[in-house]
N, C-alpha and C positions, 0 to 999 in steps of 0.2 A: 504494500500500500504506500502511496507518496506521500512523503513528510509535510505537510499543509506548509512550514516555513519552506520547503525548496520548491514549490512551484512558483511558478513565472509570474509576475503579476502585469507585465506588457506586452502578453499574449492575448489574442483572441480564444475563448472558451470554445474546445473544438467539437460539433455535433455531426457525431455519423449516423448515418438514417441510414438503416437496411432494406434489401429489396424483395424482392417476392421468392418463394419458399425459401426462407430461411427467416434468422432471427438476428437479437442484437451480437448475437456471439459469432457471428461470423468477421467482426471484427476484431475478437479476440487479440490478434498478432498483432495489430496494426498496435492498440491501447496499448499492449506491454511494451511497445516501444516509445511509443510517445510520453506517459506517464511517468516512467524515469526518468525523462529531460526537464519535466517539473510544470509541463503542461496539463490543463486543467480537458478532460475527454468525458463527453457523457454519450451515451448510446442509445437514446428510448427507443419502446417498442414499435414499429410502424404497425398501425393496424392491417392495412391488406383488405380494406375494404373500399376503396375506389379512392383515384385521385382527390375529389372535392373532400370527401370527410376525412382523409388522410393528411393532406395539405393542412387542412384547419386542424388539426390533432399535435400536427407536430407545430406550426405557428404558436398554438398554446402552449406548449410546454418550452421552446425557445423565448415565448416573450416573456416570460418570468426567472432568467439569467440577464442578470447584472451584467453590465457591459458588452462588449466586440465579440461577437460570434462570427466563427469560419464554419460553414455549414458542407457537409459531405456526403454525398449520394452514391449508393450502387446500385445497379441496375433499374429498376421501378422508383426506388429510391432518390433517383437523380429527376424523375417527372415530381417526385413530393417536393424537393427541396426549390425545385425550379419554381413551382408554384406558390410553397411556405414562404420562401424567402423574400417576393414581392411586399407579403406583410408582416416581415420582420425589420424596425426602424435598426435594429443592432448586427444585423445581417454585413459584412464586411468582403464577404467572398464566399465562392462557391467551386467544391473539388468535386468532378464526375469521373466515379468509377467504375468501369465497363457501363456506363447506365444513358440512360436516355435524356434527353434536354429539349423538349419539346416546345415549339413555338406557341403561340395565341392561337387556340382555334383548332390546333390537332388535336387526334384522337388518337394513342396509342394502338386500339385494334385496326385502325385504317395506313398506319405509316409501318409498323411492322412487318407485316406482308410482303411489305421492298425491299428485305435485307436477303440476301441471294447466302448469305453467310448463316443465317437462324437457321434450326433445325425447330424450333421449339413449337411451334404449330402443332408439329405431327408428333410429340411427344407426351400431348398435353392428355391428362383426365377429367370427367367434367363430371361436378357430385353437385347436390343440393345443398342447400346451408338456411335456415331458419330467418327471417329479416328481422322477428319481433310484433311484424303486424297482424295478427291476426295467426292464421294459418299460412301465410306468404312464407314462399320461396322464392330464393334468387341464383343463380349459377356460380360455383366458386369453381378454380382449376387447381389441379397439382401436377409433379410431374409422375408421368410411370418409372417407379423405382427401378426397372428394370433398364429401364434405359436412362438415369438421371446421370451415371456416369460420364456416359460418350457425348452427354447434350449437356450437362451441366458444368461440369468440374474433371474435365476428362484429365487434365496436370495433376491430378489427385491420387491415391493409391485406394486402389476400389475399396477397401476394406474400412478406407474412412467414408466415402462415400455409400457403401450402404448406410452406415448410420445415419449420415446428413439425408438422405432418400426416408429414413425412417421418421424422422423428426422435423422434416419439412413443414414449413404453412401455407394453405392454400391460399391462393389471392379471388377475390370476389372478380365479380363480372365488369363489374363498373370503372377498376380499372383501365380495362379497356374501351371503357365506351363513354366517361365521362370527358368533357370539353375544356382541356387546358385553359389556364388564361394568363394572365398577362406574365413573359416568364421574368425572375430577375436576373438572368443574364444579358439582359437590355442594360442596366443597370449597375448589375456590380461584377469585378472583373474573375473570370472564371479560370482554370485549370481540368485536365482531362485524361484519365488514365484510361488506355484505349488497351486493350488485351486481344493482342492478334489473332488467339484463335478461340475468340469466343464465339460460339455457336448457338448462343439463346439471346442473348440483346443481339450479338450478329455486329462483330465488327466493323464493317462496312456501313450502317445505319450510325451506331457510336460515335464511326470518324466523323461521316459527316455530320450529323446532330452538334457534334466539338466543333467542327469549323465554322459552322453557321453561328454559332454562339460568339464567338471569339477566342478560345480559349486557347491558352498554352497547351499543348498535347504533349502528352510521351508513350511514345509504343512500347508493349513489353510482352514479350514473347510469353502468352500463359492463356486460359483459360477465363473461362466468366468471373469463376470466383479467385479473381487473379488478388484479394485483399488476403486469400487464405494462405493461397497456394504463394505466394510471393509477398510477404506481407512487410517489409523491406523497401520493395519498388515504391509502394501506396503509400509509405508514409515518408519516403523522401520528397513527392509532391505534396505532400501536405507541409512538409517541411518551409518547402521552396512556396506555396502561397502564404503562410503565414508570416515567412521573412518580407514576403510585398505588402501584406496590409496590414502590417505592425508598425 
């Protein structure tokens, strides 16, 4: 645990947002590295229940940290932050890892489809999940365990990977079907870890999503969940945005 006198105090408070099946611990590596330099990490849950109430989920729990937030996205992840971050006044930067950046007006289930590099379409399973209203249901996805390896986390050693396949979280429908809006990467200056063979955001969609944004890019040879599988590479870019908006 970090000594409270040896963290940094003219640092940005740094928020990674997780992305779809998975959780806040797929950060794991990155925190154990940042945390010892005396930087302040917090990781909350993303719900996984659509863009809009995901955005507002993580907005609230960012807007009640004291001072400069460096806000961090992977995967699904990086459509939250893009969106949260517009209503965070303490919002300073924005890191996207393997994850999406999505403009005013897209729909993730409509720009996905274009990455010639995804496999995750055809990987997908589709259950029902409860809404609360009534008897209402609404469609949530997961991945088939059977194949989360070679689609998900293929730099991985299968045998962690079944587990991560067992303890996965579905993502709701809405996800995909809710309507971005206004993103902050109009606004505040972004960073982008681009994992070249990721095969579920689909590297080629990543790239560009990062150029159109403006961001700093670095390529790195690895997989989707390139924070796990290389968790070194991710937090050298976090490094390097934090030195620019400090």
């Amino acid at each position: 645990m970090t000594d409270r006198k040896s963290q940094r105090t003219d640092a940005p408070t740094i928020v990674l947002v997780h992305g779809a099946f998975a959780d806040a611990s797929s950060w794991n590596g990155v925190i154990e590295r940042l945390q010892p330099l005396g930087y302040t990490v917090g990781a909350p849950p993303n719900p996984l229940r659509g863009v809009i109430f995901d955005s507002e989920y993580v907005a609230a729990v960012v807007n009640q940290i004291d001072g400069p937030v460096l806000l961090v996205g992977h995967s699904y992840g990086g459509a939250v932050i893009t969106n949260a971050g517009a209503n965070i006044p303490n919002a300073v930067g924005l890191v996207y890892v393997a994850a999406f950046a999505p403009d005013a007006g897209e729909i993730l289930g409509q720009v996905t489809p274009d990455s010639k590099d995804s496999v995750l379409n055809d990987v997908l399973l589709q259950r029902q999940f409860p809404t609360g209203r009534n008897a209402e249901t609404a469609v949530e996805f997961s991945i088939d365990p059977a194949r989360f390896h070679d689609a998900f986390a293929a730099d991985l050693p299968e045998k962690q990977t079944v587990v991560m396949a067992a303890t996965q979280r579905p993502i709701a429908v809405a996800a995909f079907t809710d309507v971005s809006g206004a993103p902050a990467w109009k606004t505040l200056p972004s960073w982008a870890v681009v994992a070249s063979g990721d095969k579920a955001a689909g590297a080629d969609l990543v790239r560009s999503m990062a150029r159109r944004a403006g961001a700093d890019i670095v390529e790195v040879d690895g997989s989707h969940v390139i924070m796990i599988s290389q968790p070194q590479a991710v937090t050298d870019v976090i490094l390097e945005a934090i030195a620019a908006v400090s």
